[in-house]
C-alpha positions as protocol buffer text, in pm:
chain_id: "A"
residue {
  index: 1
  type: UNK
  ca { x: 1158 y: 64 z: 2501 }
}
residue {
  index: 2
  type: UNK
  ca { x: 956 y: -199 z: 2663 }
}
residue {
  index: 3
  type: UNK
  ca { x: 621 y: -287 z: 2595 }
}
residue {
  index: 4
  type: UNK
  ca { x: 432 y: -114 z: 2847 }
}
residue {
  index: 5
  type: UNK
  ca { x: 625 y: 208 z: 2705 }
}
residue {
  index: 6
  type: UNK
  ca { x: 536 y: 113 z: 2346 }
}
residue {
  index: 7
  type: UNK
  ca { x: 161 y: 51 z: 2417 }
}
residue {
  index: 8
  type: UNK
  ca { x: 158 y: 402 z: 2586 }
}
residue {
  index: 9
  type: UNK
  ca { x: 362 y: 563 z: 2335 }
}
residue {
  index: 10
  type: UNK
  ca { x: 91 y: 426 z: 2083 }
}
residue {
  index: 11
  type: UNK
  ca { x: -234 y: 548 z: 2297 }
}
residue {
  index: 12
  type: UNK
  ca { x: -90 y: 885 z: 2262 }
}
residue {
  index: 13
  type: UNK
  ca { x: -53 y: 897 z: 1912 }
}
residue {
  index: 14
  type: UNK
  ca { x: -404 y: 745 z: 1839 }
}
residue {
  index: 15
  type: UNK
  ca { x: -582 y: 1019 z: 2074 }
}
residue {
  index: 16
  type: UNK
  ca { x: -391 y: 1285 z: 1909 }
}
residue {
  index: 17
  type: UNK
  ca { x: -526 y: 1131 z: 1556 }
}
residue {
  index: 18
  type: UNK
  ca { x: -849 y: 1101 z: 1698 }
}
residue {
  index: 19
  type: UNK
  ca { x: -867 y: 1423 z: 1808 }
}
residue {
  index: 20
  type: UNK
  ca { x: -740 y: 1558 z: 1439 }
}
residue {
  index: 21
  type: UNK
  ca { x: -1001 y: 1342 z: 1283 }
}
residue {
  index: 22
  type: UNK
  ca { x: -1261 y: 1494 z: 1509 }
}
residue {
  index: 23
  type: UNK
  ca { x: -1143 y: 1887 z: 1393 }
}
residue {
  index: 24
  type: UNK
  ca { x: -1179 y: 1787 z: 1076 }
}
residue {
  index: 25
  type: UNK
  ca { x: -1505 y: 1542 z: 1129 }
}
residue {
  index: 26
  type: UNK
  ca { x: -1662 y: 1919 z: 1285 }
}
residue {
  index: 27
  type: UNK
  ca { x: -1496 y: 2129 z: 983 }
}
residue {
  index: 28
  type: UNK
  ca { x: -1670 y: 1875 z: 748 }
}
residue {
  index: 29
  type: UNK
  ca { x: -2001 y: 1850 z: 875 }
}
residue {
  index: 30
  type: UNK
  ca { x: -2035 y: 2243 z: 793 }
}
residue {
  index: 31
  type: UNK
  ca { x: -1964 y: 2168 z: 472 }
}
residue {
  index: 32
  type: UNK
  ca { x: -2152 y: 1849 z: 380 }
}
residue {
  index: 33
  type: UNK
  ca { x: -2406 y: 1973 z: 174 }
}
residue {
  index: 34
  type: UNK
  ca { x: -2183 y: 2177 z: -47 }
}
residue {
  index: 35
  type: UNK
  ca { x: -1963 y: 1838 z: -66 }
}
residue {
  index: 36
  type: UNK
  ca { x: -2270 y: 1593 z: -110 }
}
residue {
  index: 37
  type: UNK
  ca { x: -2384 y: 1870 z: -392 }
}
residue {
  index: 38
  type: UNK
  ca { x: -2085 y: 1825 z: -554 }
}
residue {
  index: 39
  type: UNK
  ca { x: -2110 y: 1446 z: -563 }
}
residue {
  index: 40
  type: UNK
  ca { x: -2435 y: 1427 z: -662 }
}
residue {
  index: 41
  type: UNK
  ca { x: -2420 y: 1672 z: -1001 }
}
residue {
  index: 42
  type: UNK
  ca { x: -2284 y: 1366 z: -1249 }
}
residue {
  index: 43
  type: UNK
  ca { x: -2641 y: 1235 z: -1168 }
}
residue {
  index: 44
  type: UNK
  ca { x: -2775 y: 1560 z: -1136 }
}
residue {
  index: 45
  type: UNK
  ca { x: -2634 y: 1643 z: -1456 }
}
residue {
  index: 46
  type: UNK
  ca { x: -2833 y: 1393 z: -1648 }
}
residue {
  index: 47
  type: UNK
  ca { x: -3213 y: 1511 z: -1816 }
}
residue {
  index: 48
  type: UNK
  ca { x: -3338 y: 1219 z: -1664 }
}
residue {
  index: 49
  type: UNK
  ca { x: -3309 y: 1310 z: -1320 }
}
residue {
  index: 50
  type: UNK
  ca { x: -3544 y: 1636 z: -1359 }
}
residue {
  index: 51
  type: UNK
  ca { x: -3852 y: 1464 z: -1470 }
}
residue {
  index: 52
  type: UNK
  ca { x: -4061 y: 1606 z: -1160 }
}
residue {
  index: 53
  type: UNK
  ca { x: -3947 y: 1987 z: -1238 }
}
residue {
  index: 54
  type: UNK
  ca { x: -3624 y: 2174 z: -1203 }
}
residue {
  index: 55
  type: UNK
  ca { x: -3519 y: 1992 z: -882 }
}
residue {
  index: 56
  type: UNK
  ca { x: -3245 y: 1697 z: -864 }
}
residue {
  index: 57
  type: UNK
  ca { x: -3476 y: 1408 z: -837 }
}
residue {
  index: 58
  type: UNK
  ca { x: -3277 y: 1215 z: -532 }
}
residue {
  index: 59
  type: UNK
  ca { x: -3462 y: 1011 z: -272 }
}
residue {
  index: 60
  type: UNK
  ca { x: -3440 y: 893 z: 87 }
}
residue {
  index: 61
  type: UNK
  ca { x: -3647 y: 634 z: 191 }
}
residue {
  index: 62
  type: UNK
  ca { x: -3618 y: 668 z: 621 }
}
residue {
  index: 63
  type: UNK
  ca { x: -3619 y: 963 z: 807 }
}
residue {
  index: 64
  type: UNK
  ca { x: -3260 y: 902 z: 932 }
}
residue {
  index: 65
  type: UNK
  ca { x: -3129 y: 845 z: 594 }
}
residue {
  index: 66
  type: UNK
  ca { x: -3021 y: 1215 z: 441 }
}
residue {
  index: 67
  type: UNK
  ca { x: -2864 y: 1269 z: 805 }
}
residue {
  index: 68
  type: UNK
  ca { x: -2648 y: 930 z: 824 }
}
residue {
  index: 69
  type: UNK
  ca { x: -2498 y: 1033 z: 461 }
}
residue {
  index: 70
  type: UNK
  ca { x: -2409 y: 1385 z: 591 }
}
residue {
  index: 71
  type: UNK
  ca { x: -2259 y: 1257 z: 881 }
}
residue {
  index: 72
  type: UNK
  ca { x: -2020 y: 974 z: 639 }
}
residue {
  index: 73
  type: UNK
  ca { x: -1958 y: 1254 z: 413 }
}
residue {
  index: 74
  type: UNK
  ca { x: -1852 y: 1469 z: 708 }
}
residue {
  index: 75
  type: UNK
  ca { x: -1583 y: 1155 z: 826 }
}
residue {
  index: 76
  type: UNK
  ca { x: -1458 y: 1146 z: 521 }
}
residue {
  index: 77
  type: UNK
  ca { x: -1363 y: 1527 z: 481 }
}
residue {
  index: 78
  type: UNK
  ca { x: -1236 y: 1445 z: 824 }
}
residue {
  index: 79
  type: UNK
  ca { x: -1017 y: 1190 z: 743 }
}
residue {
  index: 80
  type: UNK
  ca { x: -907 y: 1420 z: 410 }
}
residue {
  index: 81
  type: UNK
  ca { x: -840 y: 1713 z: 687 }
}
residue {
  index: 82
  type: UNK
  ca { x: -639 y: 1514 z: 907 }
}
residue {
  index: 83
  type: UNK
  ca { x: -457 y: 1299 z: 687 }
}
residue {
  index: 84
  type: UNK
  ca { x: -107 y: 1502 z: 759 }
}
residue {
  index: 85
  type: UNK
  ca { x: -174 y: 1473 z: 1124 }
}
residue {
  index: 86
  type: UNK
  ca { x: -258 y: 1111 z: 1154 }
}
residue {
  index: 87
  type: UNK
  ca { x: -24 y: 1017 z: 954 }
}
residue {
  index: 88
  type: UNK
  ca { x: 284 y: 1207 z: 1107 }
}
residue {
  index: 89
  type: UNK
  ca { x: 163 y: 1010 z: 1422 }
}
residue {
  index: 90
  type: UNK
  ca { x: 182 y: 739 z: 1267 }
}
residue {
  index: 91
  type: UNK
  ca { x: 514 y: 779 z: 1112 }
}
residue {
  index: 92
  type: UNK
  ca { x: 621 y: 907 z: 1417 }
}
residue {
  index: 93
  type: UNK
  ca { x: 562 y: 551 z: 1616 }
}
residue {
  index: 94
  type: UNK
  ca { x: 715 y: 335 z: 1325 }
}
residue {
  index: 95
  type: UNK
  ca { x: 1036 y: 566 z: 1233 }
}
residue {
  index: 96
  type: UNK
  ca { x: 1243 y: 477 z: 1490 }
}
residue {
  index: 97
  type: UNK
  ca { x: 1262 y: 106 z: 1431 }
}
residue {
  index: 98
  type: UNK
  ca { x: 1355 y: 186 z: 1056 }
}
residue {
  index: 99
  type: UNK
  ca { x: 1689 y: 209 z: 929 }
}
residue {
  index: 100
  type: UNK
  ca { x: 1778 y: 548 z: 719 }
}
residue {
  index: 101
  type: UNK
  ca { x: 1744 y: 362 z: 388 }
}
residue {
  index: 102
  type: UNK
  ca { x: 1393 y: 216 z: 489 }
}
residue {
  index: 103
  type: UNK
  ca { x: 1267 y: 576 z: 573 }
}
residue {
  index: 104
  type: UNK
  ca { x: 1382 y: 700 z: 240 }
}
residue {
  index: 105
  type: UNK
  ca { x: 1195 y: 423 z: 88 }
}
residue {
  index: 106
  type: UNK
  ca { x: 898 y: 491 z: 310 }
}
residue {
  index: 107
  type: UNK
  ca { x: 907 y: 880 z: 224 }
}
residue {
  index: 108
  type: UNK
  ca { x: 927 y: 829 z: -150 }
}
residue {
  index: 109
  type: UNK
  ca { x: 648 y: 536 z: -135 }
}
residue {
  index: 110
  type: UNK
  ca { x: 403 y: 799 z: 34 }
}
residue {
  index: 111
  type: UNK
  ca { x: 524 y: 1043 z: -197 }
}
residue {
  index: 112
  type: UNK
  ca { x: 387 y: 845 z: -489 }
}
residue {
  index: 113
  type: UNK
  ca { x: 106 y: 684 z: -338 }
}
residue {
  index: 114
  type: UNK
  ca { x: -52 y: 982 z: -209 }
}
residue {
  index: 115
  type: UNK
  ca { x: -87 y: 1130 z: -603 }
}
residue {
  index: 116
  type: UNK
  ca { x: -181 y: 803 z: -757 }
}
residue {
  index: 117
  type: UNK
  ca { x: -481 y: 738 z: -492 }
}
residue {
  index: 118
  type: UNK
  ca { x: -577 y: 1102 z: -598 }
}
residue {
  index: 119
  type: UNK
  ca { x: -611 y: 1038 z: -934 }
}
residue {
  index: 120
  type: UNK
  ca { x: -744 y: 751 z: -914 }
}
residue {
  index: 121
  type: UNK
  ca { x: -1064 y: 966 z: -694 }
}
residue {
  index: 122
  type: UNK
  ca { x: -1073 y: 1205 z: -987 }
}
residue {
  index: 123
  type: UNK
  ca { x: -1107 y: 957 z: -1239 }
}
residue {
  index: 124
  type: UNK
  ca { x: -1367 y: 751 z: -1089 }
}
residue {
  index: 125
  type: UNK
  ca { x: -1579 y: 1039 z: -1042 }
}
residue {
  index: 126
  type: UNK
  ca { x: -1523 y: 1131 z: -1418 }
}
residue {
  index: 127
  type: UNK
  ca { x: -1615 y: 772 z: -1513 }
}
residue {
  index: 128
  type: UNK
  ca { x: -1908 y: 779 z: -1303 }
}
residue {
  index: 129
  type: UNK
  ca { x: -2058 y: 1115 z: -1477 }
}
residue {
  index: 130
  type: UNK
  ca { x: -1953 y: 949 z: -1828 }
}
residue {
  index: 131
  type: UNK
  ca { x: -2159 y: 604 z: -1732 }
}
residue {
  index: 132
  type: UNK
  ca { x: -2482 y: 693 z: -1551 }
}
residue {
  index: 133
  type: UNK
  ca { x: -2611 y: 744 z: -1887 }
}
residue {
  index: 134
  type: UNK
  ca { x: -2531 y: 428 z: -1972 }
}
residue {
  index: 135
  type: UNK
  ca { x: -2671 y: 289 z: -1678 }
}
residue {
  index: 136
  type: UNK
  ca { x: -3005 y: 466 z: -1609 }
}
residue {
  index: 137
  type: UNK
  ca { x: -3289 y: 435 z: -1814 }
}
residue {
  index: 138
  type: UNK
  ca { x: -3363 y: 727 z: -2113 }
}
residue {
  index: 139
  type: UNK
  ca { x: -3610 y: 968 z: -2115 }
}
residue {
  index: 140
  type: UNK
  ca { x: -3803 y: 804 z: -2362 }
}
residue {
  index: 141
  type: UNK
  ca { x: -3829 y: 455 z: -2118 }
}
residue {
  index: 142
  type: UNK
  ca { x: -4140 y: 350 z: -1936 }
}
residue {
  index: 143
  type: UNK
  ca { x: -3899 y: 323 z: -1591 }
}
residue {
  index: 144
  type: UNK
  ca { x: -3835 y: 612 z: -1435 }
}
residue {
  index: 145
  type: UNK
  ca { x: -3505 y: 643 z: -1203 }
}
residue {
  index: 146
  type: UNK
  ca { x: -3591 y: 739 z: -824 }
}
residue {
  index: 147
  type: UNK
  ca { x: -3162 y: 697 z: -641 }
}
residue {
  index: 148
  type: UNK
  ca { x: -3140 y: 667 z: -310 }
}
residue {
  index: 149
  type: UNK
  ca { x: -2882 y: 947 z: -241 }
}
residue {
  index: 150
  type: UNK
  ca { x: -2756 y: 705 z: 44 }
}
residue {
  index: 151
  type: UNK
  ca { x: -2692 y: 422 z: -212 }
}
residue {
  index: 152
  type: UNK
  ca { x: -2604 y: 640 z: -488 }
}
residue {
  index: 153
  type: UNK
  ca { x: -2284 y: 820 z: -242 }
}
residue {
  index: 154
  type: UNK
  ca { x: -2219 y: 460 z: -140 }
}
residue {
  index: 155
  type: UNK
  ca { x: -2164 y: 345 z: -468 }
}
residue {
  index: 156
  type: UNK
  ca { x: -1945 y: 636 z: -567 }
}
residue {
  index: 157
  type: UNK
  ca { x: -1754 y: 632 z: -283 }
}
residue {
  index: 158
  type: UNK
  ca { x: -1693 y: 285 z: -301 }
}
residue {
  index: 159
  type: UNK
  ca { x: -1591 y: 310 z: -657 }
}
residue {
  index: 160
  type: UNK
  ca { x: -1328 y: 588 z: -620 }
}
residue {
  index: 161
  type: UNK
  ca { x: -1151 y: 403 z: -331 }
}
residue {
  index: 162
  type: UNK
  ca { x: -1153 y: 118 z: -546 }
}
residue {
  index: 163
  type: UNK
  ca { x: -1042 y: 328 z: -843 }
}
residue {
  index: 164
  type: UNK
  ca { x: -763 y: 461 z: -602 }
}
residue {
  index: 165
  type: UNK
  ca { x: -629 y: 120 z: -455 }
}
residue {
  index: 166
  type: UNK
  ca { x: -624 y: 19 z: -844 }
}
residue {
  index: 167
  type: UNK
  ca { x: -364 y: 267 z: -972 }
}
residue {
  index: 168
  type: UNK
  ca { x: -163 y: 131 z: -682 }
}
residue {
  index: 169
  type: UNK
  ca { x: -49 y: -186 z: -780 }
}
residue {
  index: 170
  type: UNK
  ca { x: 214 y: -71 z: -1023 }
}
residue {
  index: 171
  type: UNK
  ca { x: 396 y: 48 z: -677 }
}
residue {
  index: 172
  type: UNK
  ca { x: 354 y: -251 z: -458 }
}
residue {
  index: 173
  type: UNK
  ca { x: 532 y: -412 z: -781 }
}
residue {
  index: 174
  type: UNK
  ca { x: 824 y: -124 z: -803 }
}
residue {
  index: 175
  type: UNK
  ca { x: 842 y: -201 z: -418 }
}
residue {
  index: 176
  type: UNK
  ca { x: 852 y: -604 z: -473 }
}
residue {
  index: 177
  type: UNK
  ca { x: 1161 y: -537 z: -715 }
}
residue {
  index: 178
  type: UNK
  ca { x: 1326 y: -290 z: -479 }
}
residue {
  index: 179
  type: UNK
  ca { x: 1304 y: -530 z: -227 }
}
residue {
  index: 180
  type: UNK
  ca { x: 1445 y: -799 z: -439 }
}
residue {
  index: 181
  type: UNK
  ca { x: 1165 y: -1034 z: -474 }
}
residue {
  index: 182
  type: UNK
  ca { x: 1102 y: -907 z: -849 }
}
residue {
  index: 183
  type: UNK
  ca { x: 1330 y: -835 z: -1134 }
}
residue {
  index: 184
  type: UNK
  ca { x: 1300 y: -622 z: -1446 }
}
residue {
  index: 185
  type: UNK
  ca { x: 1323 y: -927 z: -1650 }
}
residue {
  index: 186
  type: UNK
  ca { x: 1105 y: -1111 z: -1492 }
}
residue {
  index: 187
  type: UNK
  ca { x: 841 y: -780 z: -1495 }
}
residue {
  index: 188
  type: UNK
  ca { x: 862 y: -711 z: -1877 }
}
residue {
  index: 189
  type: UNK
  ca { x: 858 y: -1111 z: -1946 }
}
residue {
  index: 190
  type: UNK
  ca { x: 464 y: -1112 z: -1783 }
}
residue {
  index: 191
  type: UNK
  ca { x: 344 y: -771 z: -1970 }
}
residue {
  index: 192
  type: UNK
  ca { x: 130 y: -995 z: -2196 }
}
residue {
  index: 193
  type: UNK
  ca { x: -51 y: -1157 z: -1965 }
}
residue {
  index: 194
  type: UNK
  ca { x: -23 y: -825 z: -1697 }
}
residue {
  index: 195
  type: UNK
  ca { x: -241 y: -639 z: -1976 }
}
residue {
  index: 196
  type: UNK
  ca { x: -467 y: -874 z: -2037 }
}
residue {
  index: 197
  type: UNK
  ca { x: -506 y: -931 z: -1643 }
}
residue {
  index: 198
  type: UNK
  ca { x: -582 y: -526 z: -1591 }
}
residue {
  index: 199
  type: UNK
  ca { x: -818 y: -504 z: -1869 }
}
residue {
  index: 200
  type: UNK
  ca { x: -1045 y: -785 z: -1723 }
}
residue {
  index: 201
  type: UNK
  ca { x: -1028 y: -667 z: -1363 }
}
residue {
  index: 202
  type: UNK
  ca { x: -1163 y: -311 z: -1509 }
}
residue {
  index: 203
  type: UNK
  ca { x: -1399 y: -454 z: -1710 }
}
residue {
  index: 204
  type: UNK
  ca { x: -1531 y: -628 z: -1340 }
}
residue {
  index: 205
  type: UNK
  ca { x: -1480 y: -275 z: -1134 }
}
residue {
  index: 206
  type: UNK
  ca { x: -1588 y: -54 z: -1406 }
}
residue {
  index: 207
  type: UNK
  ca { x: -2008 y: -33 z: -1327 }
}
residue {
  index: 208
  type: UNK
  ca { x: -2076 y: 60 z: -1722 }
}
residue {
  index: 209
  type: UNK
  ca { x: -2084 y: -233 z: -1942 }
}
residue {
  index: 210
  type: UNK
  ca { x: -1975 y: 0 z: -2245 }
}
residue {
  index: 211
  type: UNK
  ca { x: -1573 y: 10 z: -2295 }
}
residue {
  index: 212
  type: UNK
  ca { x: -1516 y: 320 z: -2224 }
}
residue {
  index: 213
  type: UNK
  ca { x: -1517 y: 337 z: -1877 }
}
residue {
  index: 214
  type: UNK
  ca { x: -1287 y: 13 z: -1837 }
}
residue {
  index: 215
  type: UNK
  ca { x: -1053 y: 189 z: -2105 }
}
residue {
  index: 216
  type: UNK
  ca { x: -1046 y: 449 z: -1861 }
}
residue {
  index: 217
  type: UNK
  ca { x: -918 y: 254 z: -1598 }
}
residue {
  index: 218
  type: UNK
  ca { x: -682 y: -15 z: -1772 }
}
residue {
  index: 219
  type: UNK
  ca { x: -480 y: 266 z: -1990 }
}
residue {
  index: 220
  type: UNK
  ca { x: -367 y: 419 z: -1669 }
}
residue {
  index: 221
  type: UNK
  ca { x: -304 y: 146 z: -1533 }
}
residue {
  index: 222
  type: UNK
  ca { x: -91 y: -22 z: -1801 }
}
residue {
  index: 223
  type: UNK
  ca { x: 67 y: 262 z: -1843 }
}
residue {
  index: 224
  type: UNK
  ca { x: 205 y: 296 z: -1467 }
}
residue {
  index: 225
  type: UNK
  ca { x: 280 y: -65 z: -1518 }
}
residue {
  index: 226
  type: UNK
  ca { x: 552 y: 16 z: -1789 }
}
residue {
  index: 227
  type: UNK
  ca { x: 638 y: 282 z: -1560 }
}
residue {
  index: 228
  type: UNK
  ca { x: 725 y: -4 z: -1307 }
}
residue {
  index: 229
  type: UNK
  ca { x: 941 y: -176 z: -1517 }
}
residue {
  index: 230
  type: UNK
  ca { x: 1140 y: 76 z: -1671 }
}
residue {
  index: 231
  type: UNK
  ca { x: 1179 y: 159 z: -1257 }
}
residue {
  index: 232
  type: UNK
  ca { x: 1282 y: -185 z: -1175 }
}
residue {
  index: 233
  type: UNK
  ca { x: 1533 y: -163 z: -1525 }
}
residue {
  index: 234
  type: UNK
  ca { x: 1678 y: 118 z: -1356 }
}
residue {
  index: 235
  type: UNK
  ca { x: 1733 y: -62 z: -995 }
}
residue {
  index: 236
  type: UNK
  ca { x: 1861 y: -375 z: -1115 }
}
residue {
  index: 237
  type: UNK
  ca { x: 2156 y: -159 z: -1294 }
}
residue {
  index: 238
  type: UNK
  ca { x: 2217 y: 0 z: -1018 }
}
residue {
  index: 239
  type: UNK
  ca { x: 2262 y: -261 z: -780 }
}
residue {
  index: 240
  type: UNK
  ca { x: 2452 y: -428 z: -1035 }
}
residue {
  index: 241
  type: UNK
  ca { x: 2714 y: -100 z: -1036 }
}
residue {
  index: 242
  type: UNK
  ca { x: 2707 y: -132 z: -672 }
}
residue {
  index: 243
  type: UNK
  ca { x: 2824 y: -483 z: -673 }
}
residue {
  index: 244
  type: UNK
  ca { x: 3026 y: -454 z: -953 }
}
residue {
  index: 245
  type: UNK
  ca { x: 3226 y: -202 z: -757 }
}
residue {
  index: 246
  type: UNK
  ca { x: 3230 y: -400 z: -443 }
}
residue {
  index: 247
  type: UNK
  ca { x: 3279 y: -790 z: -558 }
}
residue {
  index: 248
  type: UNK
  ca { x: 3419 y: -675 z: -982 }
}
residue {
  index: 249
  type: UNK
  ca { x: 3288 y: -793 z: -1242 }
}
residue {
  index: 250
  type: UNK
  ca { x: 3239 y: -1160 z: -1139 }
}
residue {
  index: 251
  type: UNK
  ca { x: 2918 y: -1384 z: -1197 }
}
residue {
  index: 252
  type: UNK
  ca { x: 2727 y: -1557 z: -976 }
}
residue {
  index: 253
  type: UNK
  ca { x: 2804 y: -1884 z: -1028 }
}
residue {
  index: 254
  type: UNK
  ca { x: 3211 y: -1800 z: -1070 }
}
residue {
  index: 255
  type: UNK
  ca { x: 3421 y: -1730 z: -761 }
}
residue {
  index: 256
  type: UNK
  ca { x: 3577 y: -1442 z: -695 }
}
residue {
  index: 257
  type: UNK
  ca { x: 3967 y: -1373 z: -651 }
}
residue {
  index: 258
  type: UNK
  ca { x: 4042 y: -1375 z: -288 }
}
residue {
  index: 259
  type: UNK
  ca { x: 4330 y: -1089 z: -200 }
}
residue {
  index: 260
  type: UNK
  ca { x: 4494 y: -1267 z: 80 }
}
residue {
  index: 261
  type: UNK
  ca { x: 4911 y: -1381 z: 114 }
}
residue {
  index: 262
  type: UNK
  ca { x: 4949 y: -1625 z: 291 }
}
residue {
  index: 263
  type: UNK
  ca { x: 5239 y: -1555 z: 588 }
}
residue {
  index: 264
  type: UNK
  ca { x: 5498 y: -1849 z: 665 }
}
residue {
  index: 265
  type: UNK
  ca { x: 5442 y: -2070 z: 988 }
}
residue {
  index: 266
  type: UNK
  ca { x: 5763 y: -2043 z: 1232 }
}
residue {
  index: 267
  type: UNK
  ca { x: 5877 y: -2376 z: 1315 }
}
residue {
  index: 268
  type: UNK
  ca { x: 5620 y: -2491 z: 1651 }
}
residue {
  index: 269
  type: UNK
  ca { x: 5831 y: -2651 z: 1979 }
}
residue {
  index: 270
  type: UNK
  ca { x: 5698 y: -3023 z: 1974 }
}
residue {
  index: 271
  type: UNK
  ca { x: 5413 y: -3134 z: 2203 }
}
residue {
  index: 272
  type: UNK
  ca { x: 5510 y: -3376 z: 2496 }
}
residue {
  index: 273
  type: UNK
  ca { x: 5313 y: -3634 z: 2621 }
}
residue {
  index: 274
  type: UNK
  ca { x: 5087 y: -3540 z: 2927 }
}
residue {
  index: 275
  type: UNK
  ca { x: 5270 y: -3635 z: 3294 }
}
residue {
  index: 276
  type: UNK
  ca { x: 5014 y: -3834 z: 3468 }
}
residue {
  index: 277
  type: UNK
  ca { x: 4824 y: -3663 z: 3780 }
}
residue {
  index: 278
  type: UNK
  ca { x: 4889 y: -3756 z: 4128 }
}
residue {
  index: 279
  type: UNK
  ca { x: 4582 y: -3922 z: 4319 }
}
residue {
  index: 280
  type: UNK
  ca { x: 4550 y: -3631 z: 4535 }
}
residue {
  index: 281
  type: UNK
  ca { x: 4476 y: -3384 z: 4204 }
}
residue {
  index: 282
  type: UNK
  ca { x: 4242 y: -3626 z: 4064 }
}
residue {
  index: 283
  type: UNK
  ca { x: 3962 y: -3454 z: 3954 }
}
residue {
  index: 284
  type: UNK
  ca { x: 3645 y: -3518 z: 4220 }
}
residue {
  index: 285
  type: UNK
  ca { x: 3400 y: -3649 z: 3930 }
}
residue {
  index: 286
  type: UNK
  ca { x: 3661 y: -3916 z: 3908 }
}
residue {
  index: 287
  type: UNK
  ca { x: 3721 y: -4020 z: 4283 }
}
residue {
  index: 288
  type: UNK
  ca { x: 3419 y: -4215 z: 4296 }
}
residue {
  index: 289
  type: UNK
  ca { x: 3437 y: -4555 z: 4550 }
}
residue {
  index: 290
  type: UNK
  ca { x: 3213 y: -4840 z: 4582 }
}
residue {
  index: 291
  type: UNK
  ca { x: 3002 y: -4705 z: 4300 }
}
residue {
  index: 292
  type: UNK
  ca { x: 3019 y: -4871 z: 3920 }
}
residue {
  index: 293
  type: UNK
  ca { x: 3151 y: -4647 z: 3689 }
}
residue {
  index: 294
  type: UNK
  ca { x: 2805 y: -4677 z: 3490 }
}
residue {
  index: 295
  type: UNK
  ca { x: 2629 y: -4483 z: 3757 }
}
């Protein structure tokens, strides 16, 4: 199509995602406070946060505060709601530049993603009811914890998308090898240093300086790493079948056996020499007079 078509084509889909993300923005507001309840109950959870009574002890410092985290929370339920919508748009605008093998890729990578980013969510918020403890101050300390509820859902959220883009590297390396940039070899050769590599970037992400939450994060992780590999093992065969089957079994650096005969030239009729032209059929660019042939 041409790009006028394209840019119209793409304002279309992004007011119908819009418009999904605003059903669900609506949906979500009604349910906020059940939502922002269930975020807040690791730190409701604790002793230490019902030191004035039997109430949650969370704060807000401005008047707009509690109101700006119910609308966030209500965008992201949105988001959550219309993820099937805006993303068929989306797919819907890319798919037909993509060959049938790239949209089998592209299926199977959202297929994957989608779980992984999930449980990395889950297992943020599990870290983050394990780790408060560790964090806040005891019962028995002079400092008393007052959160913010708008800094305390900031940091949570912020944590479980971080959590989620984590437990997504091990893909982005399955789809470096099925692309060809990365081999299995190559993969399982760096598992030394790809271990050690997870385990510090946990220990950075992680917000408990104990070692269970970054054991929470680096086991998964390592273990979806291996998971990579053994994926990549699996490609490289069978692209080596494939060309097996298509060029035999030759190496890379040997040349192949080309099937091709060879047919017999018939004797050619000799070439004469050229019969020179008459001045009349001399070709214009050469009928040039009183002008030097350097001109």
């Amino acid at each position: 199509m041409p790009l006028m078509e394209h840019l119209r084509e793409l304002r279309s889909r992004l007011f119908k995602s819009a418009l999904a993300i605003l059903v669900g923005f609506i949906i979500g507001y009604a349910v906020h406070k059940q939502v922002i309840q269930f975020l807040t109950e690791p730190y409701c959870g604790l002793a230490l946060a019902h030191r004035s009574g039997k109430a949650c002890d969370l704060i807000t410092y401005q008047v707009t505060s509690y109101f700006v985290v119910g609308l966030k929370v209500a965008l992201y339920i949105g988001l959550a709601l219309a993820c099937p919508v805006w993303f068929y748009q989306l797919w819907a605008f890319i798919a037909p530049g993509l060959h049938s093998n790239e949209r089998r890729w592209a299926f199977g990578f959202v297929g994957v993603a989608v779980p992984l980013f999930a449980g990395g969510v889950v297992l943020a918020y599990f870290v983050v009811s394990r780790g408060l403890a560790f964090l806040l101050p005891g019962m028995d300390n002079q400092v008393r914890a007052m959160l913010d509820v708008s800094g305390y859902l900031d940091f949570l959220t912020k944590l479980m998308v971080v959590f989620g883009l984590a437990l997504e590297f091990p893909l982005i390396l399955a789809l470096l090898n099925a692309a060809g940039i990365l081999s299995a070899k190559r993969l399982l050769g760096w598992w030394r240093i790809a271990i050690f590599l997870m385990f510090v970037i946990s220990a950075f992400v992680t917000p408990t300086p104990d070692p269970f939450g970054m054991t929470a994060l680096a086991i998964p992780m390592v273990t979806l790493y291996f998971g990579a590999v053994a994926f990549a093992f699996l490609n490289d065969r069978r692209k080596a079948r494939k060309l097996a089957a298509e060029y035999g079994a030759v190496d890379d650096d040997e040349a192949s056996e080309l099937s091709y005969t060879a047919e017999p030239v018939d004797d050619l009729e000799p070439v004469g020499a050229p019969e020179p032209l008459d001045e009349d059929e001399t070709p214009r660019s050469r009928r040039r007079s009183n002008f030097d042939d350097t001109i």
